[in-house]
C-alpha positions as CSV (number, residue, x, y, z in Angstrom):
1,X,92.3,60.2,86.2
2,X,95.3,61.4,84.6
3,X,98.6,62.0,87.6
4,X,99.8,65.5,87.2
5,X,103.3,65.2,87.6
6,X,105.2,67.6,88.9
7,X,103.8,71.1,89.4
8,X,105.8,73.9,88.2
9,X,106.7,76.7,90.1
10,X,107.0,80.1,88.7
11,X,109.5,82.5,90.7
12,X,110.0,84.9,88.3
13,X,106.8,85.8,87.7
14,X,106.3,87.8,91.4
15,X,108.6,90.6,89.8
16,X,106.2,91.0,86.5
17,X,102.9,90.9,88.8
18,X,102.5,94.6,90.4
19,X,103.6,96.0,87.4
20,X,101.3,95.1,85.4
21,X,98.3,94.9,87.7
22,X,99.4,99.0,88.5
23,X,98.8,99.7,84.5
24,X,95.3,97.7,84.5
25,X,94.4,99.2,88.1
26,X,95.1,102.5,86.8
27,X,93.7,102.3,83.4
28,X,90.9,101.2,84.9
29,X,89.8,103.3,87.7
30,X,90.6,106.6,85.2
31,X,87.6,104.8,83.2
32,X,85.2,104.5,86.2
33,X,83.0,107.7,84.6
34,X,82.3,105.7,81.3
35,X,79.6,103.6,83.3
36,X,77.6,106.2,84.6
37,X,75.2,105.4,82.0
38,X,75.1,101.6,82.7
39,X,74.5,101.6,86.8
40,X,74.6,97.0,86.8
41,X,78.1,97.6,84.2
42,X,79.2,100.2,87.0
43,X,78.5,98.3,90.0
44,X,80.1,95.2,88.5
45,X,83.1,96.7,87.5
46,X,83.6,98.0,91.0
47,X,83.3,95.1,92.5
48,X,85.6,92.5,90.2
49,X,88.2,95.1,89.8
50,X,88.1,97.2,92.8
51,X,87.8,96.5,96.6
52,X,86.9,99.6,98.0
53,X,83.4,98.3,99.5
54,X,82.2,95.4,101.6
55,X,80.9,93.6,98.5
56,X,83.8,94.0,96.7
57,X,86.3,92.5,99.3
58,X,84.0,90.0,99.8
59,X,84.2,89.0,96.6
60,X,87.9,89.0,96.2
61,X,87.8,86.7,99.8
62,X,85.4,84.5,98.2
63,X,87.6,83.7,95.1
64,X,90.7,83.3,97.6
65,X,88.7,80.3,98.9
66,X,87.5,79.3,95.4
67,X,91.5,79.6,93.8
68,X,92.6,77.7,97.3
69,X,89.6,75.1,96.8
70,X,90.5,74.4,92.7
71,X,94.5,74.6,93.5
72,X,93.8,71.7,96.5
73,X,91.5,69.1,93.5
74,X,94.4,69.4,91.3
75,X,96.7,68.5,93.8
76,X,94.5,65.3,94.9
77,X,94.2,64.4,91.4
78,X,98.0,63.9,91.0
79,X,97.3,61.2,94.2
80,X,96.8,58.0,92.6
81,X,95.2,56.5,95.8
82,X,92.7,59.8,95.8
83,X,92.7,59.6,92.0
84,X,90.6,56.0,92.1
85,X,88.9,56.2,95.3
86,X,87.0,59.7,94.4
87,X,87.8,60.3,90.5
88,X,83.9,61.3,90.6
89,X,84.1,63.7,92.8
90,X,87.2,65.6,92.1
91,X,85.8,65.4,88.4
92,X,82.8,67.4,89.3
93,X,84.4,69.8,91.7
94,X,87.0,70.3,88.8
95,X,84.2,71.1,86.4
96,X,82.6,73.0,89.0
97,X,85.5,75.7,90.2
98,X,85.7,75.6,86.0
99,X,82.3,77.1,85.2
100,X,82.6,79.7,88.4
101,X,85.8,80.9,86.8
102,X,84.3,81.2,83.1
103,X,81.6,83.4,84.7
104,X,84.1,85.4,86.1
105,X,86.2,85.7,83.3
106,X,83.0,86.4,81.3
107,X,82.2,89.3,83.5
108,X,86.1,90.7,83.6
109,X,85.3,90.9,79.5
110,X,82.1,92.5,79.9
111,X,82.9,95.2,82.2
112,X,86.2,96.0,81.1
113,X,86.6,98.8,78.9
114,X,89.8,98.4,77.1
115,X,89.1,94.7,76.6
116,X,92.2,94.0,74.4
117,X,94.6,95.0,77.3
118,X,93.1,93.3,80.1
119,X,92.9,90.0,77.5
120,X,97.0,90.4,77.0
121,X,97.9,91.8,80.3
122,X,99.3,89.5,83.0
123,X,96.5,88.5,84.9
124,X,94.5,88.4,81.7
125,X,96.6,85.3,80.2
126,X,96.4,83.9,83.9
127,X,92.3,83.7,84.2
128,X,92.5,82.5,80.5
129,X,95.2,79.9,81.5
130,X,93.1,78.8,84.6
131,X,89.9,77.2,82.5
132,X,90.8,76.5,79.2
133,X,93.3,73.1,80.3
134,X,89.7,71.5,81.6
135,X,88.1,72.3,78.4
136,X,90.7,71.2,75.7
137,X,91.3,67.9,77.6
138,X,87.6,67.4,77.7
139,X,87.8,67.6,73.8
140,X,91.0,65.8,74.0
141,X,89.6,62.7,76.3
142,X,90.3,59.3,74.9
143,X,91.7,60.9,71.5
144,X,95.2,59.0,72.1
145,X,97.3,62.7,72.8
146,X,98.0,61.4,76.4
147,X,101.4,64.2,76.8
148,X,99.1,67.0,75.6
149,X,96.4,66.9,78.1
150,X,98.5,66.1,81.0
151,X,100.7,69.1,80.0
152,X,97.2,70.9,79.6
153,X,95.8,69.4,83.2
154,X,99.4,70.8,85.1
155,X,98.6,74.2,83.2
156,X,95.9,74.3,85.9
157,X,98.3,75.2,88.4
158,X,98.6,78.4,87.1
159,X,95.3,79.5,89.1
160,X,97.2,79.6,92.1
161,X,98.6,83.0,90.2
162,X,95.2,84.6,90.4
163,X,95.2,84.9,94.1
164,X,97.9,88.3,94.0
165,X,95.1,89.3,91.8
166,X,92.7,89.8,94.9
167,X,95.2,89.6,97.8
168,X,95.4,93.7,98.4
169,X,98.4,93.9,100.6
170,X,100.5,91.6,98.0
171,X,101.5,94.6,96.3
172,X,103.8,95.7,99.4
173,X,105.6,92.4,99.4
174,X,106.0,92.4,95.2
175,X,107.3,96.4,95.5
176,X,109.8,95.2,98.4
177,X,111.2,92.4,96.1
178,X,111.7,94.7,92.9
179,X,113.6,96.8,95.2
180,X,116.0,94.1,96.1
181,X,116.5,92.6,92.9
182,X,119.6,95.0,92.4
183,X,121.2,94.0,96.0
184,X,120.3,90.5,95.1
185,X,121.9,89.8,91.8
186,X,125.1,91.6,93.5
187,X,124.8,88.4,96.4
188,X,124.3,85.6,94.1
189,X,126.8,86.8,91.7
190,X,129.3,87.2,94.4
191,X,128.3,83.7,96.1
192,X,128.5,82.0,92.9
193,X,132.1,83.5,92.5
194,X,132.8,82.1,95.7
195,X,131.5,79.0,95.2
196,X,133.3,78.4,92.0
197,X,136.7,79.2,93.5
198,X,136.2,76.9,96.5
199,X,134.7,74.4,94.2
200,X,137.9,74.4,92.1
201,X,139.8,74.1,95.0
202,X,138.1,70.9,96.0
203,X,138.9,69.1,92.6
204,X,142.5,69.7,93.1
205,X,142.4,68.3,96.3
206,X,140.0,65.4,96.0
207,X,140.2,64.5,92.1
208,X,142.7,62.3,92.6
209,X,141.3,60.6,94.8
210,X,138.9,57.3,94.1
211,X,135.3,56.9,94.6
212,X,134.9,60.5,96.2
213,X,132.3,61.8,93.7
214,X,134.7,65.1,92.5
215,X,135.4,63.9,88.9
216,X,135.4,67.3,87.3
217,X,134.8,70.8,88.3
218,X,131.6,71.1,87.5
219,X,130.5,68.2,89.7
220,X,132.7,70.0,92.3
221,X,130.9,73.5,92.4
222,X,127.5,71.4,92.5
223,X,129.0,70.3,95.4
224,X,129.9,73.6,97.4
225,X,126.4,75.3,96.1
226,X,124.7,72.3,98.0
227,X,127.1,73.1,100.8
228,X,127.0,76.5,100.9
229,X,123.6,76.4,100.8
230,X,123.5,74.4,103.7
231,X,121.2,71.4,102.1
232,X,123.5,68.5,102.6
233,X,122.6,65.7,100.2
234,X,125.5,63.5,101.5
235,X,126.1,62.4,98.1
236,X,129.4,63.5,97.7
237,X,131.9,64.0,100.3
238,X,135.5,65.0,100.9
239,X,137.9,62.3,102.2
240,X,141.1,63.9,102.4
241,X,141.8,66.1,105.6
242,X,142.6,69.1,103.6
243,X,139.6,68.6,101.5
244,X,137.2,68.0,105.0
245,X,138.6,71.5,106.3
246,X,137.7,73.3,103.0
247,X,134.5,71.9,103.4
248,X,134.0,73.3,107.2
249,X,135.3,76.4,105.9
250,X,132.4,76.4,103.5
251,X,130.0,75.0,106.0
252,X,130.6,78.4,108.0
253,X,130.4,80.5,104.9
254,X,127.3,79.2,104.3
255,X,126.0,79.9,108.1
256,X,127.6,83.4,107.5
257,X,126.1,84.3,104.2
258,X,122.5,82.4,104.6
259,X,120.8,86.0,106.8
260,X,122.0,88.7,103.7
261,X,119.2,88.0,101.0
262,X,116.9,87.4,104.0
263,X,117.9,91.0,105.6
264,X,118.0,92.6,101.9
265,X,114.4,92.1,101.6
266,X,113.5,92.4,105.3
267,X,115.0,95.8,105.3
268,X,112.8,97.0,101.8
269,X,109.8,95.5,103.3
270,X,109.9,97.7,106.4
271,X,110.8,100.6,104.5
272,X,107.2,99.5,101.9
273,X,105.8,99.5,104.8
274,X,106.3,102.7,106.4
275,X,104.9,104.3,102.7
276,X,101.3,106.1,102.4
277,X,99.3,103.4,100.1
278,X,96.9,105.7,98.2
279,X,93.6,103.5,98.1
280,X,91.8,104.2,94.3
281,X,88.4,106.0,95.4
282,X,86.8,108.3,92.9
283,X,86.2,112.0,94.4
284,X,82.2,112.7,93.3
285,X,83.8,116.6,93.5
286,X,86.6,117.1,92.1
287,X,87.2,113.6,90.0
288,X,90.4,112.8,91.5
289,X,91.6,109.5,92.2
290,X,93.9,108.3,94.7
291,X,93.4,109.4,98.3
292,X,94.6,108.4,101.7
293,X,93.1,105.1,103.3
294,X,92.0,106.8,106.5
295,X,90.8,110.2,104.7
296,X,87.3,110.7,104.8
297,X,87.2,113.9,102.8
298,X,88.8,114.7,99.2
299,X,92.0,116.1,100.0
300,X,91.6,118.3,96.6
301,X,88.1,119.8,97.2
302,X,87.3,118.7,100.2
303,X,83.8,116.8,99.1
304,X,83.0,113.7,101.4
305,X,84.3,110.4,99.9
């Protein structure tokens, strides 16, 4: 087996997700009534894209295993111990979680209605993303393009991305970041100010000094970000005494500063919270959509939901 080097992690994708999973959602349950005449198309539909029965949140639980189940071989693979001892057996559970995910993506196509946005929208790209790596470097296999497939195999991580996808409470966390983003670029912008200054500061003091690490400021505000940010790789350090109190100084800053993006978001996830999800049944009645989780009557026309 192939190691998988490292795995990329994707944050800025968490602001793109609800946004884009809203549109489909919404699209999609206005288009419920164009299955009426194709009960198996209907009943499919409802339960890959929507989890308002028992069979659909089963479904979207038992895919949650699956992603967590695919996410954990490629993982294992990138183990070269693992790799050699069971290369069998993660290669069939690879080829395994593969053809569950085709059929899946098979039936996404089939049921979908406007099959050209769901294939470009987010999570469209994403279930695309998560089977075609296995099948390219099963063509690819022993053809010599060694960078290729291994870039391919990492692009399997991307299947950890399908889990928002069928997580139903992810939303509230996704809405509470988008919320902060403004508040946030504000802190970082100011902390980067600060730690620019202070860096600068530090390569006046300890520049002229020998074998302390500062030889530019550049080097120097690398140094107060790792600082500030309370990580302490210990490979630079101040000698001078006025250069060790600037770095206590900036020790405390980063005590004092570490709770504000943490209380940012803590305060628009309480607030998400305290909203009135609308959950997306159809009203038989009246045809709305959208009505409170608890409501067991449309609150339009009054017909049993």
């Amino acid at each position: 087996m192939r190691p998988l080097g490292s795995l990329p992690f994707l944050t800025w994708s968490g602001f793109a997700v609800y946004k884009d999973l809203a549109r489909t959602m919404e699209d999609l349950n206005h288009s419920a009534k164009d299955y009426q005449g194709n009960d198996l198309k209907e009943k499919i539909w409802r339960i890959i894209f929507l989890s308002d029965s028992g069979t659909a949140r089963g479904f979207d639980i038992t895919l949650l295993f699956l992603i967590s189940g695919s996410v954990l071989v490629v993982m294992l693979e990138s183990v070269e111990a693992v790799a050699a001892k069971h290369s069998t057996l993660l290669y069939g559970l690879e080829w395994f979680f593969t053809i569950l995910f085709t059929i899946e993506y098979a039936l996404r196509i089939w049921v979908v209605r406007r099959k050209k946005k769901y294939l470009f929208s987010f999570f469209g790209i994403v279930d695309l993303l998560s089977i075609l790596p296995t099948f390219i470097d099963f063509i690819l296999a022993g053809s010599g393009h060694f960078i290729i497939v291994r870039i391919l195999r990492m692009l399997r991580m991307f299947r950890i991305l399908k889990m928002a996808e069928h997580m139903g409470d992810a939303h509230v966390l996704i809405n509470a970041m988008k919320a902060s983003r403004p508040k946030i670029a504000v802190f970082i912008f100011s902390l980067m100010a600060i730690v620019s200054i202070e860096g600068t500061l530090m390569y006046i003091i300890e520049g002229g000094v020998e074998n302390t690490g500062f030889t530019s400021i550049p080097q120097a505000v690398y140094w107060g970000i790792v600082t500030v940010t309370t990580v302490g790789y210990g490979d630079i350090a101040p000698v001078t005494v006025l250069g060790k109190m600037l770095a206590s100084v900036m020790m405390l800053t980063g005590f004092a500063i570490i709770a504000v993006p943490t209380g940012i978001v803590s305060a628009e996830l309480n607030r998400e919270m305290k909203k009135v999800s609308m959950d997306l049944r159809h009203c038989e009645g009246c045809g709305h959509d959208g009505h409170d989780p608890k409501a067991l009557h449309c609150k339009m026309c009054g017909h049993k939901l």
